[in-house]
VMD Tcl script that draws the C-alpha trace (Angstrom):
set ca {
  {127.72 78.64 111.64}
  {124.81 80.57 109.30}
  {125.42 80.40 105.95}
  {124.27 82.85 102.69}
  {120.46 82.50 102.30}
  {120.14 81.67 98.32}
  {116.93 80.76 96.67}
  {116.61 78.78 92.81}
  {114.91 81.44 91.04}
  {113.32 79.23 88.58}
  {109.86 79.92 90.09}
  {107.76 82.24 87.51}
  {105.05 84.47 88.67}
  {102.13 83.05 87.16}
  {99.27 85.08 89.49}
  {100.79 88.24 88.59}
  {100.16 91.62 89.78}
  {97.86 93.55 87.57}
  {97.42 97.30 86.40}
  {94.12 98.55 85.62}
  {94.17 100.69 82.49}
  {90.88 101.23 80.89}
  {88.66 98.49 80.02}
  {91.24 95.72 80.52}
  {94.36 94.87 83.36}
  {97.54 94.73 81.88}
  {100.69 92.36 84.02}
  {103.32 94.60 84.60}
  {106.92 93.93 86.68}
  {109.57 96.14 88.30}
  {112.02 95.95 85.64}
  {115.55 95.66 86.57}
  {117.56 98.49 84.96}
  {121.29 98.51 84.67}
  {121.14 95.54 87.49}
  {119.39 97.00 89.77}
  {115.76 97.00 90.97}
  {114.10 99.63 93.18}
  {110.98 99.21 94.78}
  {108.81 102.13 97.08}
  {106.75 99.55 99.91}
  {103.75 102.59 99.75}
  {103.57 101.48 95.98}
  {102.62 98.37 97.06}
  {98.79 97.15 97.59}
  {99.25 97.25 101.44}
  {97.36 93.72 103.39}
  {96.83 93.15 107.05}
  {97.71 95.39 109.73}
  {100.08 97.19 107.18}
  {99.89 101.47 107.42}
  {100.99 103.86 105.44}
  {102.71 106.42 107.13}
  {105.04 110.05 106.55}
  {105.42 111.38 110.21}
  {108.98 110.40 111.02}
  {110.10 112.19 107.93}
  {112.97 111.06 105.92}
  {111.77 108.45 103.50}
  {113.01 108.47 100.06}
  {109.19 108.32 98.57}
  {106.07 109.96 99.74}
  {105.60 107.63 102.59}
  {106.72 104.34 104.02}
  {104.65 101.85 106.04}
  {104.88 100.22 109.32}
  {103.40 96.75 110.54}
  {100.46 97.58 113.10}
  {99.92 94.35 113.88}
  {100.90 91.68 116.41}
  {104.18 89.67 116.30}
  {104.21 86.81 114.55}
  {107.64 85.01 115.54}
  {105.91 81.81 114.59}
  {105.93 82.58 110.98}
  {103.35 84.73 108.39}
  {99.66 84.74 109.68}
  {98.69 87.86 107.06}
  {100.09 91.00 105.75}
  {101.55 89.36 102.63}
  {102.93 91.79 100.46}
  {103.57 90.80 97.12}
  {106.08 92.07 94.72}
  {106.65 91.15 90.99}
  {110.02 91.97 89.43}
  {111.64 90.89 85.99}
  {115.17 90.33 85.49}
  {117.30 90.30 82.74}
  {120.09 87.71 83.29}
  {120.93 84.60 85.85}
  {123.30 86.13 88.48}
  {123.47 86.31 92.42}
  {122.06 89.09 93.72}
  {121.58 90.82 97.46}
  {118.80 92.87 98.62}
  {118.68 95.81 100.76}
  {115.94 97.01 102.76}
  {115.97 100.65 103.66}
  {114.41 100.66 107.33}
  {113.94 101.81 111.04}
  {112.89 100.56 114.27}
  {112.37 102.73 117.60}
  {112.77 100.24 120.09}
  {116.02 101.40 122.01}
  {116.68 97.60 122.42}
  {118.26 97.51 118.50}
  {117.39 93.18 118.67}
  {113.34 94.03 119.55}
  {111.24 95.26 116.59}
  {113.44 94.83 113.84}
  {112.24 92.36 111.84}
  {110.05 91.13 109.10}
  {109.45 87.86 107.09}
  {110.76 87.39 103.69}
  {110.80 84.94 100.88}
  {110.82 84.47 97.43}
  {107.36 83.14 96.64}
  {107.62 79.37 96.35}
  {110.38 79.31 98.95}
  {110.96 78.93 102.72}
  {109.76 82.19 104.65}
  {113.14 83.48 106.26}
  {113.47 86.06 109.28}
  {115.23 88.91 107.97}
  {116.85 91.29 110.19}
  {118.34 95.03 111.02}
  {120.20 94.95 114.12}
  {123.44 96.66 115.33}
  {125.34 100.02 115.97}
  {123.56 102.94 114.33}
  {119.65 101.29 113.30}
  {117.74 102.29 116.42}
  {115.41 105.35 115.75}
  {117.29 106.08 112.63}
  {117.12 105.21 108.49}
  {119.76 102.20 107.66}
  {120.52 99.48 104.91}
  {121.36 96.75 107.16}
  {119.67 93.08 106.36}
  {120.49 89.91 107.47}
  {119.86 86.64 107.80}
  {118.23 86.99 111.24}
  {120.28 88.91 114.04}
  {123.67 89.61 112.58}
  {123.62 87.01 110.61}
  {124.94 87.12 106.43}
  {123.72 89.13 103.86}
  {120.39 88.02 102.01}
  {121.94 86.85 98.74}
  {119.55 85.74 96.08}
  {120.28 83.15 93.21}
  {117.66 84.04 90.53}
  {117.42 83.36 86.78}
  {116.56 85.69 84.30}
  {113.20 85.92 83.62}
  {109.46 87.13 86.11}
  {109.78 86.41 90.41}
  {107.42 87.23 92.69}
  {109.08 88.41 96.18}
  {107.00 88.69 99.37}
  {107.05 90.03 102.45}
  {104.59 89.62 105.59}
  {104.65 91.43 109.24}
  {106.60 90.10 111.41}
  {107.64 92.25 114.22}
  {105.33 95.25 115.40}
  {106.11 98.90 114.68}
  {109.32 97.84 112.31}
  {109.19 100.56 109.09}
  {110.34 99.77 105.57}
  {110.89 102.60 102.98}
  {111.80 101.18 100.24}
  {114.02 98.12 98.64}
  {117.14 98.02 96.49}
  {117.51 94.19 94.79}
  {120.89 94.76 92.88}
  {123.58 92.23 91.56}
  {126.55 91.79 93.59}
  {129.20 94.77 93.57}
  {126.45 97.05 92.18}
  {128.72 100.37 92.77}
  {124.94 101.69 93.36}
  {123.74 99.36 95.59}
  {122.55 101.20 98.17}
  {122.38 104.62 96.37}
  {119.43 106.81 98.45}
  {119.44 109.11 94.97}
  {117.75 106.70 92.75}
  {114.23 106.43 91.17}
  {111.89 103.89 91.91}
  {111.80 101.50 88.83}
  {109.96 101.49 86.07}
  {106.90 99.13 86.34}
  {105.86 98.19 83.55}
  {107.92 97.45 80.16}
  {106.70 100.23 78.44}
  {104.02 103.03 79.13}
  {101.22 102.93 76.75}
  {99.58 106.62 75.42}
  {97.30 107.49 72.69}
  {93.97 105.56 72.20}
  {92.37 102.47 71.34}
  {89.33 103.17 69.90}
  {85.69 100.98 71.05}
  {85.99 97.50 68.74}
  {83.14 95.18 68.19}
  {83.82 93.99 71.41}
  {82.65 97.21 73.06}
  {86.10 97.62 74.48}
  {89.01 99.74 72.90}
  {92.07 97.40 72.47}
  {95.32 98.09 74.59}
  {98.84 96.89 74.14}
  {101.20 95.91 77.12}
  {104.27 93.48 76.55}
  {105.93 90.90 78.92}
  {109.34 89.97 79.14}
  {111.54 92.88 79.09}
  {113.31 96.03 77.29}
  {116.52 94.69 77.40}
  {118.41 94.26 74.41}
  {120.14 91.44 75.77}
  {117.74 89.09 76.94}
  {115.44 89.24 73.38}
  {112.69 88.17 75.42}
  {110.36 90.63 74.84}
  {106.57 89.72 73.71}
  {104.19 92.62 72.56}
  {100.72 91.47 73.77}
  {96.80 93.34 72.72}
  {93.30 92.67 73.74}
  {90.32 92.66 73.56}
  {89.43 91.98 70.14}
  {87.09 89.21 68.06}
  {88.48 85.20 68.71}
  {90.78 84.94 66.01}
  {91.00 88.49 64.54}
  {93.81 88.75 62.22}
  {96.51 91.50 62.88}
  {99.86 92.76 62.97}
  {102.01 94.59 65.31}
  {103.99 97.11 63.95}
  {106.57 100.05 64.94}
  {108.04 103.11 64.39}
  {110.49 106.00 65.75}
  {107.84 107.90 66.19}
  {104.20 108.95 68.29}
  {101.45 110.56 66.61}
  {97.35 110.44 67.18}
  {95.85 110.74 64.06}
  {92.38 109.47 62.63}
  {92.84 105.96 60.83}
  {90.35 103.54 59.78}
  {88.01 102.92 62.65}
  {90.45 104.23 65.21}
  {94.03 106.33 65.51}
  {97.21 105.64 64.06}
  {99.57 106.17 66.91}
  {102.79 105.58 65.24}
  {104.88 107.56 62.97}
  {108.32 107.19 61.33}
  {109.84 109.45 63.39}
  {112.20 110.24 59.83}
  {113.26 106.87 59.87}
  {110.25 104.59 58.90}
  {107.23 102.25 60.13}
  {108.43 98.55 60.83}
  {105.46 95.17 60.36}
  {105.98 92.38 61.53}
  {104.32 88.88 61.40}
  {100.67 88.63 61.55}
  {99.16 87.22 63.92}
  {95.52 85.71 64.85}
  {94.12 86.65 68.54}
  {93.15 83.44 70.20}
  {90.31 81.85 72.17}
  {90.22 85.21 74.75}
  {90.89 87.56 72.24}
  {94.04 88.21 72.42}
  {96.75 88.76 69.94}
  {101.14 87.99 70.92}
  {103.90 87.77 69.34}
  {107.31 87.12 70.68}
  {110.13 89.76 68.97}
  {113.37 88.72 68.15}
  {116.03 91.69 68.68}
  {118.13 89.75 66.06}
  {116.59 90.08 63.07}
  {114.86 93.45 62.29}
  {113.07 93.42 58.47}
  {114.94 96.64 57.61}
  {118.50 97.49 58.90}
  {116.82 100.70 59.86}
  {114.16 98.72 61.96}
  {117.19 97.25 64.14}
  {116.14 97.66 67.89}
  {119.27 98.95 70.12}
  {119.97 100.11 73.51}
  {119.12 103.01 75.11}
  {116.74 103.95 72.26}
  {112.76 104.75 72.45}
  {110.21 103.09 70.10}
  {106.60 103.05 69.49}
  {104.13 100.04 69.02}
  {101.08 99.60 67.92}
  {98.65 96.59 67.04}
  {96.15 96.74 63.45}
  {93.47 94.46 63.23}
  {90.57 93.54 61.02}
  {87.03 94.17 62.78}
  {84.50 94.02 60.04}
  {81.96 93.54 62.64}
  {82.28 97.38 63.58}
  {81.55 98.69 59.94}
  {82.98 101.49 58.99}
  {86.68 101.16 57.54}
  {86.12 97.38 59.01}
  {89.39 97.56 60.97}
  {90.37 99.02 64.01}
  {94.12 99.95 66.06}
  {95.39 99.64 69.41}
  {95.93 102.22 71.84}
  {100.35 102.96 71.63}
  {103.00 101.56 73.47}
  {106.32 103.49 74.13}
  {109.39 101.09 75.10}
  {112.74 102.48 76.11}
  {115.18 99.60 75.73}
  {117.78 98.83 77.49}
  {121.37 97.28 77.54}
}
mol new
graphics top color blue
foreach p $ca { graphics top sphere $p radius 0.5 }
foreach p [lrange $ca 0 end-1] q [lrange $ca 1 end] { graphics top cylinder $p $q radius 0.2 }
display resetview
């Protein structure tokens, strides 16, 4: 008798997907919103025999890709996809893959490997009434086998997938926790990837780089495990982050101010000293804003911003960030 697949999620995704922006790479995550994660497989950097394709029609994207290459019933031999998410809580969760396979024989062509990364690869399958040469949710644990359930902390997983059997087609992937009333809703965005979305700009720095922000962790209110992050600038450069209701790009110092108060008022906090790879961080804590006004809660939008000394540039002898916008959430 099979049994629910369920993985320890402890595993953190140390060799993390990266986004270029500018001069530097900033490690960004799917962020789970509302318990839910959505991933597009054409947003994905595609390996091996993977293709991008749109002629079938029907995909909930732009696209949706199809393994070109041979069967590999033995177990991955390439065409690793990777796929870094960040959760907010511990809880059991199931994932979905939205699919198709042509084969009239609805056992042949149907399946792909799976694992979180760290963990044993697992045959995961879509088989059954009504998922030959049509879209469908179904995924199991092999051929009508159970549900893939997932037991993952809160906190940064890496997921992976590899080719397994030729010609099967993934759209996209719903990773949800279990019950989600939306759990296989086709009218849903792909998630955000990155905890916020940075705008505005970081002017060049002694370094000959301008400095951007990016955060780990996440928006959620919740979790208070979010950790605002800037670089390049000088080994141990003294700064602060700091924060407003507001966005703005006006001239300051040797760069842009990029926050405002947005009515209600610009927020510092601790300073900080970049270390060895210039680099400043500093772990927020939800709990305890300076002002009452300053207090962080869901579903609202602030902007961030990093100030630094850089009396190696001249000038005003300090320098900003570019901005970073975070909606939190719940």
């Amino acid at each position: 008798m099979k049994v629910s697949l369920r993985f320890l999620g402890a595993l953190f995704f140390g060799a993390s997907l990266l986004a270029s922006t500018g001069a530097a790479q900033i490690q960004c995550s799917y962020q789970e919103r509302n318990g839910i994660i959505i991933v597009e497989f054409e947003s994905l950097a595609l390996t091996g025999d993977w293709v991008e394709e749109n002629a079938l029609g029907g995909q909930l994207g732009d696209s949706y890709i199809r393994w070109n290459g041979p069967d590999n019933v033995g177990g991955p031999s390439g065409g690793i996809l990777n796929v870094s998410i960040q959760l907010h809580t511990t809880a059991l969760r199931q994932i979905s893959i939205r699919n198709r396979h042509e084969n009239p024989i609805d056992t042949e062509d149907n399946d792909v490997w799976f694992r979180v990364a760290g963990g044993t690869w697992t045959k995961v399958s879509s088989s059954g009434p009504g998922t030959v040469g049509q879209w469908n949710w179904v995924t199991t644990d092999d051929e009508g086998g159970p549900d893939i359930i997932l037991d993952l902390e809160q906190g940064q997983h890496r997921l992976q997938f590899a080719g397994l059997a030729t010609d099967f087609i993934m759209d996209r992937f719903h990773l949800y926790t279990l019950g989600h009333p939306l759990a296989n809703s086709e009218f849903q965005p792909e998630s955000q990837f990155c905890v916020g979305t940075n705008y505005c700009t970081g002017a060049v720095n002694s370094t000959g780089s301008g400095t951007l922000m990016n955060a780990v962790g996440s928006a959620s209110v919740m979790a208070n495990d979010l950790v605002l992050r800037a670089k390049p600038v000088t080994s141990e450069a003294v700064g602060i982050f700091y924060y407003g209701a507001g966005s703005t790009m006006d001239p300051f110092g040797n760069g842009f101010r990029c926050v405002s108060t947005g009515g209600v008022g610009t927020f510092r906090l601790d300073v900080v000293i970049a270390d060895t790879n210039g680099r400043f961080e500093f772990p927020m804590d939800l709990t305890t804003p300076s002002q009452l006004t300053g207090q962080i809660l869901p579903s609202a939008t602030w902007y961030f911003q990093a100030w630094y000394r850089d009396p190696a540039a001249g000038g005003a002898n300090f320098n900003l960030s570019d901005g970073y916008e975070i909606l939190f959430q719940p």
